[in-house]
C-alpha positions as a printed Julia matrix, in Angstrom:
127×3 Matrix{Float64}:
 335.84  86.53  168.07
 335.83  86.46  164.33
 333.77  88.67  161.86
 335.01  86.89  158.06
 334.84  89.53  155.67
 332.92  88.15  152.54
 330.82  87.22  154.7
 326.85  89.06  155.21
 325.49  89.13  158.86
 322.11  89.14  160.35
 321.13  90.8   163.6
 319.69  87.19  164.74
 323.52  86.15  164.53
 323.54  83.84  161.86
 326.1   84.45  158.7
 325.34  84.11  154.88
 327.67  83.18  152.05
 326.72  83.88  149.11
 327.48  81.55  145.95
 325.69  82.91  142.87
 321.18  82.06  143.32
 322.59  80.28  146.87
 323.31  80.99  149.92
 325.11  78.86  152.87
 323.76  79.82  156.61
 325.07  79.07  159.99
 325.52  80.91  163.24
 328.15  83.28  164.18
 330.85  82.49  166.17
 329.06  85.38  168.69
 326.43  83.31  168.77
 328.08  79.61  169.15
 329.9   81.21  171.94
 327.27  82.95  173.9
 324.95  79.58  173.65
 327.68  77.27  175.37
 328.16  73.77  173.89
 325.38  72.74  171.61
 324.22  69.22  172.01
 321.12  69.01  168.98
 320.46  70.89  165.63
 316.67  71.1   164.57
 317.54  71.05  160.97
 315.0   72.17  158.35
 313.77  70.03  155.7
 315.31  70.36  152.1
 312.32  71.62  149.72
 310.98  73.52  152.13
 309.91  77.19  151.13
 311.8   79.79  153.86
 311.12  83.63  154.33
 313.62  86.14  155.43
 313.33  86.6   158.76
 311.5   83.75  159.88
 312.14  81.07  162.16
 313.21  77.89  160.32
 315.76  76.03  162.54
 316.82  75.52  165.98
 319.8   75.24  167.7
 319.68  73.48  171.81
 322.74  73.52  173.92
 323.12  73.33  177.49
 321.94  76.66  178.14
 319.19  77.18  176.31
 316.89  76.5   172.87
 317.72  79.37  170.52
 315.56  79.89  167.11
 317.75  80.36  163.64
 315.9   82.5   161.48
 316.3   82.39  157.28
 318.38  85.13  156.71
 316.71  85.31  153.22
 313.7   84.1   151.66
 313.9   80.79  149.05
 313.51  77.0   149.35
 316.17  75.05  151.15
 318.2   72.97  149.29
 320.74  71.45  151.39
 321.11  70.79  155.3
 324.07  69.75  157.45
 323.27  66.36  158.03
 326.65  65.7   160.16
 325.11  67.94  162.51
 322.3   65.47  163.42
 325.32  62.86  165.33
 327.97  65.55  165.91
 326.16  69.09  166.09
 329.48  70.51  168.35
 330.95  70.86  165.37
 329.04  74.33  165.23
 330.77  75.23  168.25
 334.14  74.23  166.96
 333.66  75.28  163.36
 331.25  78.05  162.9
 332.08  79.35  159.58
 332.76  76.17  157.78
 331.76  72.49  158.72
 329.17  73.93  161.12
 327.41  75.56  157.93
 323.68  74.79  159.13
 321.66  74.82  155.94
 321.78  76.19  152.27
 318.87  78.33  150.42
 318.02  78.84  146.6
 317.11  82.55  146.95
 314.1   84.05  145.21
 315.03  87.66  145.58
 318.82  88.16  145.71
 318.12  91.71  146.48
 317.43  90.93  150.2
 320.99  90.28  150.6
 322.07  93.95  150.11
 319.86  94.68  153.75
 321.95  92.28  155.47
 324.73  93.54  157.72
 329.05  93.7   156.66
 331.79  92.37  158.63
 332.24  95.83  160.25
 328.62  96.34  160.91
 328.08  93.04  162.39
 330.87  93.55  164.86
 329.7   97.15  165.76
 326.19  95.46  166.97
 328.18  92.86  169.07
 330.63  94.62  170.64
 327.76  97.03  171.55
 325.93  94.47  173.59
């Protein structure tokens, strides 16, 4: 299992890299792996105004439907398109070409309550 370290963790199991007022979001390689192979992405739509915390994506593999939740609040302002013909590349690639969406934040402060590398891995490997 890996737990990058630059990168910021939710509870939900989605990651966040942060790049100045924007922030990339996928799914953690926790979460990839517990869903099985994912066979559709429910992208969001670019321009649309996201809160932290609240559902704004979906993610269906052969298990089940899961819910990705904006880790922080903004408008999105890019999606994954390659996702929408080949969304196993979030199983194979978690951290990079399985990025899901990116967000213009509106409060850059909400990214200090998300979790560290360490943290994140504590709440996993507690499960």
């Amino acid at each position: 299992m890996e737990f990058p370290e630059q990168l910021k963790y939710t509870k939900e199991h989605e990651w966040v890299a942060i790049d100045g007022a924007r922030a990339r979001v996928g799914i953690t390689d926790y979460a990839q792996d517990a869903l099985g192979d994912i066979v559709f992405v429910q992208l969001p739509k670019v321009g649309a105004a996201v809160a932290a915390n609240a559902t704004c994506a979906e993610v269906e593999s052969t298990k089940s439907v899961s819910d990705i939740y904006a880790p922080v609040s903004g408008t999105i302002a890019a999606v994954n398109e390659t996702l929408n013909d080949t969304p196993e590349i979030v199983n194979r690639d978690p951290y990079g070409a399985g990025w899901i969406f990116d967000v213009d934040l509106t409060d850059a402060a909400e990214v200090d309550g998300l979790l560290d590398a360490s943290a994140y891995r504590a709440l996993v490997e507690s499960d």
